[in-house]
PDB file of N, CA, C and O in Angstrom, chain B, residues numbered from 101:
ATOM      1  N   UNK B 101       2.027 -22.692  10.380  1.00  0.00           N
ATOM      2  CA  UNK B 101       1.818 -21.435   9.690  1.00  0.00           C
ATOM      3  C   UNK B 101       2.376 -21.569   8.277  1.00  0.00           C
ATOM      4  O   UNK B 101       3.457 -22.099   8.021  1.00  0.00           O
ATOM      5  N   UNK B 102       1.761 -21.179   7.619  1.00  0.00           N
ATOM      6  CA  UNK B 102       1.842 -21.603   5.862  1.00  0.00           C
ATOM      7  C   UNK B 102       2.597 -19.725   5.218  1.00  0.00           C
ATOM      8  O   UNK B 102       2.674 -18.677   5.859  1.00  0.00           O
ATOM      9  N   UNK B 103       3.016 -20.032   3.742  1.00  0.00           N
ATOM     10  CA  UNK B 103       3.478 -18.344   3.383  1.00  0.00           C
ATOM     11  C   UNK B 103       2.166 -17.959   3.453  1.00  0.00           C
ATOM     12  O   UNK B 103       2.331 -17.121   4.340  1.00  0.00           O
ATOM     13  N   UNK B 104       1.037 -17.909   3.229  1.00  0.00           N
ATOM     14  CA  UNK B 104      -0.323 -16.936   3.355  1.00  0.00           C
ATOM     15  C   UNK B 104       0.092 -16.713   4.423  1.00  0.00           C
ATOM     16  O   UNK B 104       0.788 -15.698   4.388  1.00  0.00           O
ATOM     17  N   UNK B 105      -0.017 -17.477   6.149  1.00  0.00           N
ATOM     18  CA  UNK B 105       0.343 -16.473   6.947  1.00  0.00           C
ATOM     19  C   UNK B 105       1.479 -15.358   6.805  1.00  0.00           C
ATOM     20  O   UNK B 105       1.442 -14.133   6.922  1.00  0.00           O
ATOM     21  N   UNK B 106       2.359 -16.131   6.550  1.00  0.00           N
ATOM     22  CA  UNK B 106       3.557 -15.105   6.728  1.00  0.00           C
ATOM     23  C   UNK B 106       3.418 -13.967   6.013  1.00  0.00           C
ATOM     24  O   UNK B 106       3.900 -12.921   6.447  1.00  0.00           O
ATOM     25  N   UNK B 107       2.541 -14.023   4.463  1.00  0.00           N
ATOM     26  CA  UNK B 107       2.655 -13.126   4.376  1.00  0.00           C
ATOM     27  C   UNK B 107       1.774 -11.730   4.621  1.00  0.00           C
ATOM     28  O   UNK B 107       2.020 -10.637   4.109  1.00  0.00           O
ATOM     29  N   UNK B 108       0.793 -12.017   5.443  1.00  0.00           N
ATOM     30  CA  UNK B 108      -0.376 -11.497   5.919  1.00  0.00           C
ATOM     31  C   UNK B 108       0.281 -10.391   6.969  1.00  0.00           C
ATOM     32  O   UNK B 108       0.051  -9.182   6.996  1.00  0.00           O
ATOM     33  N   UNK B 109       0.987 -11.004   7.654  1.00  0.00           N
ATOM     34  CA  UNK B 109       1.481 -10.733   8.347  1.00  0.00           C
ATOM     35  C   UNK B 109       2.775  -9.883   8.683  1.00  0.00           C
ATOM     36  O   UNK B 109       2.724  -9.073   9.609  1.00  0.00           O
ATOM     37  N   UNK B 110       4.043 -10.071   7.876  1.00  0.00           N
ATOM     38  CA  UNK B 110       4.547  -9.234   7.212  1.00  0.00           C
ATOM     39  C   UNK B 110       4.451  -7.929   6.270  1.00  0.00           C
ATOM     40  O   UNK B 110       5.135  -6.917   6.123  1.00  0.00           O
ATOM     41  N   UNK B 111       3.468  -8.359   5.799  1.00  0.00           N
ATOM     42  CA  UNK B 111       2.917  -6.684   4.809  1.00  0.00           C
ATOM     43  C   UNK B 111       1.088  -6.208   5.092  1.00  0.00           C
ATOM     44  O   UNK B 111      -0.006  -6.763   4.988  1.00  0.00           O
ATOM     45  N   UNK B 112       1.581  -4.956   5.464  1.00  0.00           N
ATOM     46  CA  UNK B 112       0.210  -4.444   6.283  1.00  0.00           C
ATOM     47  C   UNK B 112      -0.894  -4.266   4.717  1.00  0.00           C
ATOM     48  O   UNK B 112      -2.111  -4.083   4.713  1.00  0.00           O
ATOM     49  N   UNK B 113      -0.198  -4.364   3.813  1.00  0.00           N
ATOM     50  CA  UNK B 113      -0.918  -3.583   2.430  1.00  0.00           C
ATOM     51  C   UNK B 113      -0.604  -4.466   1.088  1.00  0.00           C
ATOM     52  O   UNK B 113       0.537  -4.549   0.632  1.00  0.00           O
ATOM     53  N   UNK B 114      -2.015  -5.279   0.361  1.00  0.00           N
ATOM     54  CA  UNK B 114      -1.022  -5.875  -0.389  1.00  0.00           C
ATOM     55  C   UNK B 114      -2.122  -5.171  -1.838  1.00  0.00           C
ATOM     56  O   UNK B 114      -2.311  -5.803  -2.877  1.00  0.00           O
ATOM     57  N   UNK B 115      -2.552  -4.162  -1.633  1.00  0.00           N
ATOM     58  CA  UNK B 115      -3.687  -3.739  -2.975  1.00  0.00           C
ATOM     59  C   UNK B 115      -2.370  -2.975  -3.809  1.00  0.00           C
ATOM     60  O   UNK B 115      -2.650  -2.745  -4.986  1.00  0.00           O
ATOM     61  N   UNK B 116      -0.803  -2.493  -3.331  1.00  0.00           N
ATOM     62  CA  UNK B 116      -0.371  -2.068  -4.392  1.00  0.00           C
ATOM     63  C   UNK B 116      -0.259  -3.392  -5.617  1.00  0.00           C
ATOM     64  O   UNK B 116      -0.532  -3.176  -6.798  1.00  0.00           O
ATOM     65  N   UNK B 117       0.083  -4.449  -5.224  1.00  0.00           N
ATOM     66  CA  UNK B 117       0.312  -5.429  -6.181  1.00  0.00           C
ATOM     67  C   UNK B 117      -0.569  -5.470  -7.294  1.00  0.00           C
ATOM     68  O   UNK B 117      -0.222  -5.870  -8.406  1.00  0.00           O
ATOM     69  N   UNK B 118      -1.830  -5.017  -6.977  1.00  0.00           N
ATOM     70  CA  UNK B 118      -2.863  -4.832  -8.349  1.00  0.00           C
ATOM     71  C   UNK B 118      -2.237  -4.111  -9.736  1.00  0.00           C
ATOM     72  O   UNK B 118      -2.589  -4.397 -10.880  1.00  0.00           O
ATOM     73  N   UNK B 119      -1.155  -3.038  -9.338  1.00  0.00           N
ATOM     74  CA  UNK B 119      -0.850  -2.276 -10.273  1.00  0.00           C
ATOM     75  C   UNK B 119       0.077  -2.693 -11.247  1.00  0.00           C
ATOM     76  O   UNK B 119       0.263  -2.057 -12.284  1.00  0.00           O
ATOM     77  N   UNK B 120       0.839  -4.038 -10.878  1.00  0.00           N
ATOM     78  CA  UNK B 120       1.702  -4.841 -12.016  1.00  0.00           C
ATOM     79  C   UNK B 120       0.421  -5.692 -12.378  1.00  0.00           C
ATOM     80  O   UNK B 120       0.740  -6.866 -12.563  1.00  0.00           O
ATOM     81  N   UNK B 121      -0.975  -5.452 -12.540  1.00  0.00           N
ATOM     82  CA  UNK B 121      -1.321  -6.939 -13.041  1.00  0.00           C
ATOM     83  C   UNK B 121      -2.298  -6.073 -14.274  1.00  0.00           C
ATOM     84  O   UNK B 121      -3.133  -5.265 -13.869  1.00  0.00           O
ATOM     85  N   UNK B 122      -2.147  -6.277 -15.596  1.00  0.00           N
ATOM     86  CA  UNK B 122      -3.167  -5.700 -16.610  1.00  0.00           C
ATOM     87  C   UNK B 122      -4.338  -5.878 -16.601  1.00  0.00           C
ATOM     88  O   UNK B 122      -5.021  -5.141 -17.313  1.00  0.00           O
ATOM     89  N   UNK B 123      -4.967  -6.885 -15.820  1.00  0.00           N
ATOM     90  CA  UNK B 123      -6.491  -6.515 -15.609  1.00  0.00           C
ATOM     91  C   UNK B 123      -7.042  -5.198 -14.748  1.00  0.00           C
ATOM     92  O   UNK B 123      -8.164  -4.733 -14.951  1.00  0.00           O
ATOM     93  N   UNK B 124      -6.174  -4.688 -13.825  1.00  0.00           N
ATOM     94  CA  UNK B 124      -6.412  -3.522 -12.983  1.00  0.00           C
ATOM     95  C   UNK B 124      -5.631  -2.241 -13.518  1.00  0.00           C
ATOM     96  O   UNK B 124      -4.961  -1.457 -12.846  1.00  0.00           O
ATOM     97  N   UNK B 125      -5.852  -2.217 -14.748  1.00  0.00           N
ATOM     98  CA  UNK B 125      -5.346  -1.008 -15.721  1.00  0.00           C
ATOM     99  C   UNK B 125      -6.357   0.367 -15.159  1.00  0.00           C
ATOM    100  O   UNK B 125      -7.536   0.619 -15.407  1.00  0.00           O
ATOM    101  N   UNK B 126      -5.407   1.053 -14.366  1.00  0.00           N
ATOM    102  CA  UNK B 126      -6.392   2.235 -14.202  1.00  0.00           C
ATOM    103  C   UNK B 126      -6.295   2.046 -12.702  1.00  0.00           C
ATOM    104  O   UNK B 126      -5.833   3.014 -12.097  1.00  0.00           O
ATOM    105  N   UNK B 127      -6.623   1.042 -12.021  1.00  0.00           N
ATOM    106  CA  UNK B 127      -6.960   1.225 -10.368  1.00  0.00           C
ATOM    107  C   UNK B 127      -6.678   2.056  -9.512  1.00  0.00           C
ATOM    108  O   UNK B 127      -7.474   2.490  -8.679  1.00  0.00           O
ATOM    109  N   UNK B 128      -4.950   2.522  -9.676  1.00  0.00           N
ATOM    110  CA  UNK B 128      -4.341   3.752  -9.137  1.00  0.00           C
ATOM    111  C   UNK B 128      -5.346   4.857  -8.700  1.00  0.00           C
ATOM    112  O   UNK B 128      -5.171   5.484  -7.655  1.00  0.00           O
ATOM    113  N   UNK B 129      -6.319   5.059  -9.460  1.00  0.00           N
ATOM    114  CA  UNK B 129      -6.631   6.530  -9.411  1.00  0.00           C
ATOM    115  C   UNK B 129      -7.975   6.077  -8.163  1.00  0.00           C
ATOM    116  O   UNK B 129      -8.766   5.136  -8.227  1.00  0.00           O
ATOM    117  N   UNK B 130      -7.847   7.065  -7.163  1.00  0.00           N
ATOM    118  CA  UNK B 130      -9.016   6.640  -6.506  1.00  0.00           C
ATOM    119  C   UNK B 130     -10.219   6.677  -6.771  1.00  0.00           C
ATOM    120  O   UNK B 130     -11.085   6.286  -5.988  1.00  0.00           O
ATOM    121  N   UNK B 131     -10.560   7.401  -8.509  1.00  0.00           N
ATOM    122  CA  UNK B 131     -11.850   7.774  -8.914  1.00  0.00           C
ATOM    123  C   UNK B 131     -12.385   6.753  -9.465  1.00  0.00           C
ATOM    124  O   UNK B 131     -13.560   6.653  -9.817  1.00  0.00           O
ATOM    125  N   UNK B 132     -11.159   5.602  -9.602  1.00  0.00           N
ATOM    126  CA  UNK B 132     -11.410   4.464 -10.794  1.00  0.00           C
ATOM    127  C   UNK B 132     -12.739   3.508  -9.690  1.00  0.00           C
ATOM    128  O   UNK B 132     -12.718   3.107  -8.527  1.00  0.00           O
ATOM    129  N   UNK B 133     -13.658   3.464 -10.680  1.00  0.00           N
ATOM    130  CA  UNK B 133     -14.946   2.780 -10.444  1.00  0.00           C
ATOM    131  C   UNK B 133     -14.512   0.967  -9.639  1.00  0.00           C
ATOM    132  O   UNK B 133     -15.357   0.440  -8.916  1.00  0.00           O
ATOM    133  N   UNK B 134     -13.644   0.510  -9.817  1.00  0.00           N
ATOM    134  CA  UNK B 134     -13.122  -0.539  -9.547  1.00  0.00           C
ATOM    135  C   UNK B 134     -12.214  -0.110  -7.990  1.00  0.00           C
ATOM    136  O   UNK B 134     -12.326  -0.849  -7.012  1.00  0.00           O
ATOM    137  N   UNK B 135     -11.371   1.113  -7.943  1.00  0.00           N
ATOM    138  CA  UNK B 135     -11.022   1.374  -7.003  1.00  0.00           C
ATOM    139  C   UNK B 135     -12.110   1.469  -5.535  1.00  0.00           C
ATOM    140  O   UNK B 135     -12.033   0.898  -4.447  1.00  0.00           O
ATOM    141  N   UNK B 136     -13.023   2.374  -6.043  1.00  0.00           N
ATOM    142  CA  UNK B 136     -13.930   2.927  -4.976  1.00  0.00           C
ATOM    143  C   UNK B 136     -14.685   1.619  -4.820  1.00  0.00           C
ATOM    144  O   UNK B 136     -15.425   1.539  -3.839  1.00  0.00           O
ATOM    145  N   UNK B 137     -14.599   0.484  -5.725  1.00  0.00           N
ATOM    146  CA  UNK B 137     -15.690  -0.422  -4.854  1.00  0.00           C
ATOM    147  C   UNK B 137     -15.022  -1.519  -4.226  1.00  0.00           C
ATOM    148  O   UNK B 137     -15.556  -2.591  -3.943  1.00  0.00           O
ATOM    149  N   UNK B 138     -13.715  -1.173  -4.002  1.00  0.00           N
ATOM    150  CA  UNK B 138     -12.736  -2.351  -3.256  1.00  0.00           C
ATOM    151  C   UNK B 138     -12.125  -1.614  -2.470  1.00  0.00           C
ATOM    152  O   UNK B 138     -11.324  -2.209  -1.749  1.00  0.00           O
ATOM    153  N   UNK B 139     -12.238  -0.049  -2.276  1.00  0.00           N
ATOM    154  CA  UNK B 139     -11.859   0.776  -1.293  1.00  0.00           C
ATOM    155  C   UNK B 139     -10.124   0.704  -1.129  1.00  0.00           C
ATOM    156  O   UNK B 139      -9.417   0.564  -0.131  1.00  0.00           O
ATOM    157  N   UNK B 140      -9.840   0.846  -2.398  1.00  0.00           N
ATOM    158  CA  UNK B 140      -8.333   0.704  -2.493  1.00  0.00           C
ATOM    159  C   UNK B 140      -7.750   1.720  -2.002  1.00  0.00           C
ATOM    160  O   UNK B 140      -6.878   1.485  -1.165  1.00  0.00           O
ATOM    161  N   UNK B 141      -8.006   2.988  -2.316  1.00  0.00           N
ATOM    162  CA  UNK B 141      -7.461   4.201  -1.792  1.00  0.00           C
ATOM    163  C   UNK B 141      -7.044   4.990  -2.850  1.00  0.00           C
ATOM    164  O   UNK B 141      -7.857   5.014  -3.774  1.00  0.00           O
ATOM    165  N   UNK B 142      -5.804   5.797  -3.054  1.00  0.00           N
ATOM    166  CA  UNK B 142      -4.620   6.310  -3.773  1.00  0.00           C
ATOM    167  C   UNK B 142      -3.667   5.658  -4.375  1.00  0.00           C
ATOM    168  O   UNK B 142      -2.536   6.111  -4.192  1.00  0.00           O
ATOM    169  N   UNK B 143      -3.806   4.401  -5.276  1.00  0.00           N
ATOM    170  CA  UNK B 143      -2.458   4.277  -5.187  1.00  0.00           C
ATOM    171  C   UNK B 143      -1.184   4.979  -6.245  1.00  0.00           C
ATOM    172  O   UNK B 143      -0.075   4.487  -6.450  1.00  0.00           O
ATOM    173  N   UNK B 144      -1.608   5.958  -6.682  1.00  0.00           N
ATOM    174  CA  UNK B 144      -0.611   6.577  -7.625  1.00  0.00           C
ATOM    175  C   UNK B 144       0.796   7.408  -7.206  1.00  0.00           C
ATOM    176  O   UNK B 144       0.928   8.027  -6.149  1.00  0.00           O
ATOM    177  N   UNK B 145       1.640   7.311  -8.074  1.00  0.00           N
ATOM    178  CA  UNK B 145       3.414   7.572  -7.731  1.00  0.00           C
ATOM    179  C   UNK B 145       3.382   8.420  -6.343  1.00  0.00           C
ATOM    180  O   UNK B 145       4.218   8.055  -5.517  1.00  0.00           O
ATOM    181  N   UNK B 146       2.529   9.510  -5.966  1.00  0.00           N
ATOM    182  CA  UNK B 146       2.676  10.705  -5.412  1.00  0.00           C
ATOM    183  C   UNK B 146       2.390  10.206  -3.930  1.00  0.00           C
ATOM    184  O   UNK B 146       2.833  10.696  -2.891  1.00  0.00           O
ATOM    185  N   UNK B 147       1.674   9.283  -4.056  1.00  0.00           N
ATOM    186  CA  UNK B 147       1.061   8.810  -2.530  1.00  0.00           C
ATOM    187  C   UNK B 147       1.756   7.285  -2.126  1.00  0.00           C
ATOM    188  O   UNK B 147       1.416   6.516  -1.228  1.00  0.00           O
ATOM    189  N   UNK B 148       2.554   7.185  -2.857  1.00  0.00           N
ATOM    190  CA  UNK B 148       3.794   5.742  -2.430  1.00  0.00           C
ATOM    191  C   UNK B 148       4.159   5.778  -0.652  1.00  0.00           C
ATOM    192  O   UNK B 148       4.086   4.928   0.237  1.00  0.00           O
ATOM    193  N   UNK B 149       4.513   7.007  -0.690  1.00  0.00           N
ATOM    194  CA  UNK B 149       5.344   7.084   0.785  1.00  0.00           C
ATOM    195  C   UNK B 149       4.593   7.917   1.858  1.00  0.00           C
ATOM    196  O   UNK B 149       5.380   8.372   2.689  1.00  0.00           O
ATOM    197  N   UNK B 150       3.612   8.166   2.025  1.00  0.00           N
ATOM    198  CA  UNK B 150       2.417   8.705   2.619  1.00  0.00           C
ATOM    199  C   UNK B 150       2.169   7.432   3.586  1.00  0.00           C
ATOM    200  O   UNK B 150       2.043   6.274   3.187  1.00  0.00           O
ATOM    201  N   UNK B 151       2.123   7.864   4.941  1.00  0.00           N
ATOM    202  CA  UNK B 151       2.499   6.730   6.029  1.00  0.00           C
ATOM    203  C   UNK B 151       0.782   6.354   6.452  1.00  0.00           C
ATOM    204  O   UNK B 151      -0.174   7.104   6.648  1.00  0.00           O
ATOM    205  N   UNK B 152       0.905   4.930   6.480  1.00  0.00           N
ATOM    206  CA  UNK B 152      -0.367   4.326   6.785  1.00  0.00           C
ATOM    207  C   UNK B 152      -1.177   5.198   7.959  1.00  0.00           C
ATOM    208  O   UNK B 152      -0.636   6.250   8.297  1.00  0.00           O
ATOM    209  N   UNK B 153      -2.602   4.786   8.686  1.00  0.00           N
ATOM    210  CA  UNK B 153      -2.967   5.856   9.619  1.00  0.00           C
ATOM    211  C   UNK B 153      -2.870   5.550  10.512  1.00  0.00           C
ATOM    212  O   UNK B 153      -3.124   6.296  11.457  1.00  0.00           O
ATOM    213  N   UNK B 154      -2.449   4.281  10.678  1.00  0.00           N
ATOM    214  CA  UNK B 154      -2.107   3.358  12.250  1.00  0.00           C
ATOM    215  C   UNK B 154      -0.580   3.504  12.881  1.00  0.00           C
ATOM    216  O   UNK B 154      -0.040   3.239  13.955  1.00  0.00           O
ATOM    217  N   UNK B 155      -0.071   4.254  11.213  1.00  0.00           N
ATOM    218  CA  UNK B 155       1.493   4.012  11.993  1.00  0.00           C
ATOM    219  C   UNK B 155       2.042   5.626  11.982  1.00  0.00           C
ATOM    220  O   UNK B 155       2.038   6.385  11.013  1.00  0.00           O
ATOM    221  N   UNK B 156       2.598   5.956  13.603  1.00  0.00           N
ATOM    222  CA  UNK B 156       3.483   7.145  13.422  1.00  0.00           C
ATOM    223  C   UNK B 156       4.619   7.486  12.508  1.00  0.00           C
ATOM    224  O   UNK B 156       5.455   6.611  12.279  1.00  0.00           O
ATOM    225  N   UNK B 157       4.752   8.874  11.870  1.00  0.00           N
ATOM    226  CA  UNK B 157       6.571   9.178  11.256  1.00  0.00           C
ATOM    227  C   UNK B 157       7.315   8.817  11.842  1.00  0.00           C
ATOM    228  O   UNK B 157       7.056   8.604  13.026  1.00  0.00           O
ATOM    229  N   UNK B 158       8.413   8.599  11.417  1.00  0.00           N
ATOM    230  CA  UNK B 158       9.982   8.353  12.413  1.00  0.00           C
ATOM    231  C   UNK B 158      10.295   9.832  12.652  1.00  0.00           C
ATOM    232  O   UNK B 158      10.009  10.830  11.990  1.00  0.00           O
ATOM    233  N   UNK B 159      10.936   9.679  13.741  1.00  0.00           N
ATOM    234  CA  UNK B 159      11.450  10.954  13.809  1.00  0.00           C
ATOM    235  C   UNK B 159      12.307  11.160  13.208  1.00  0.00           C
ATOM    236  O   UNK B 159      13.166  10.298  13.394  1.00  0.00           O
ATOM    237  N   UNK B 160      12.690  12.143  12.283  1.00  0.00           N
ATOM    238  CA  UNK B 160      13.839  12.940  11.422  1.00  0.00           C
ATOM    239  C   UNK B 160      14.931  13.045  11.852  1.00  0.00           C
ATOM    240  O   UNK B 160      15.977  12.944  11.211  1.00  0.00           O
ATOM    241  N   UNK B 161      14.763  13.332  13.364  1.00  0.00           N
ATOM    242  CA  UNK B 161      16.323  13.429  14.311  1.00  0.00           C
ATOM    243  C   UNK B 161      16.614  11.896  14.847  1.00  0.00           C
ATOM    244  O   UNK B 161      17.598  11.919  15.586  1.00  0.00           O
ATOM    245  N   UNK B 162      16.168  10.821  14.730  1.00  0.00           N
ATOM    246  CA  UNK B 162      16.712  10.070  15.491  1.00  0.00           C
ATOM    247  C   UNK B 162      17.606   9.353  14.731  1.00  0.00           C
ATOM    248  O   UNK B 162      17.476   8.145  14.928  1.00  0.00           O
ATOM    249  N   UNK B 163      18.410   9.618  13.987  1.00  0.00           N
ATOM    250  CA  UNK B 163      19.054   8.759  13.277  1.00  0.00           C
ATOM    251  C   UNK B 163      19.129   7.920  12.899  1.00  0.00           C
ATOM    252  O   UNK B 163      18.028   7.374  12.983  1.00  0.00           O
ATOM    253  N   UNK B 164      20.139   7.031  12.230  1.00  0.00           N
ATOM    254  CA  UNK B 164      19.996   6.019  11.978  1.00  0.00           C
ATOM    255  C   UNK B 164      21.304   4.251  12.440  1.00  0.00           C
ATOM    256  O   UNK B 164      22.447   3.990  12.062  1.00  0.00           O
ATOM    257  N   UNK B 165      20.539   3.654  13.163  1.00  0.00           N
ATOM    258  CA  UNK B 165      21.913   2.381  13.415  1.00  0.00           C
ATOM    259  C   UNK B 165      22.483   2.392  12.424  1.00  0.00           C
ATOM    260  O   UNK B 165      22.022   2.895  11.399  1.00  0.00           O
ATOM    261  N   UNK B 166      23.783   1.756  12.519  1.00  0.00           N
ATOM    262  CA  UNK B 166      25.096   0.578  12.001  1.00  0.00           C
ATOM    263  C   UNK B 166      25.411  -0.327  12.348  1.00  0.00           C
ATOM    264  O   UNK B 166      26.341  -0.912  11.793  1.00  0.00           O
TER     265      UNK B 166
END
């Protein structure tokens, strides 16, 4: 298993990385013509922490280990 696996595998999402790169100036916005044809989504400040659709919230009450 090579880092491509690992990292495939480790991160469910890797289209935020587009947004440090200056050719994808704009992509953020889901209206951006480049967005909708790579089906990027949202990626702007507001929708950072908006939980994927495969994965449940944590629960609020369950605290947290030490």
């Amino acid at each position: 298993m090579g880092w491509d696996s690992c990292f495939d595998l480790l991160f469910q999402d890797h289209d935020v990385l587009m947004l440090f790169h200056s050719k994808f100036t704009g992509i953020e916005d889901p209206d951006h013509p480049a967005n909708q044809s790579m089906g990027v989504g949202d990626l702007r400040e507001a929708a950072w922490f908006d939980p994927f659709d495969n994965r449940s919230i944590r629960d609020p009450r369950r605290g947290f280990r030490r």
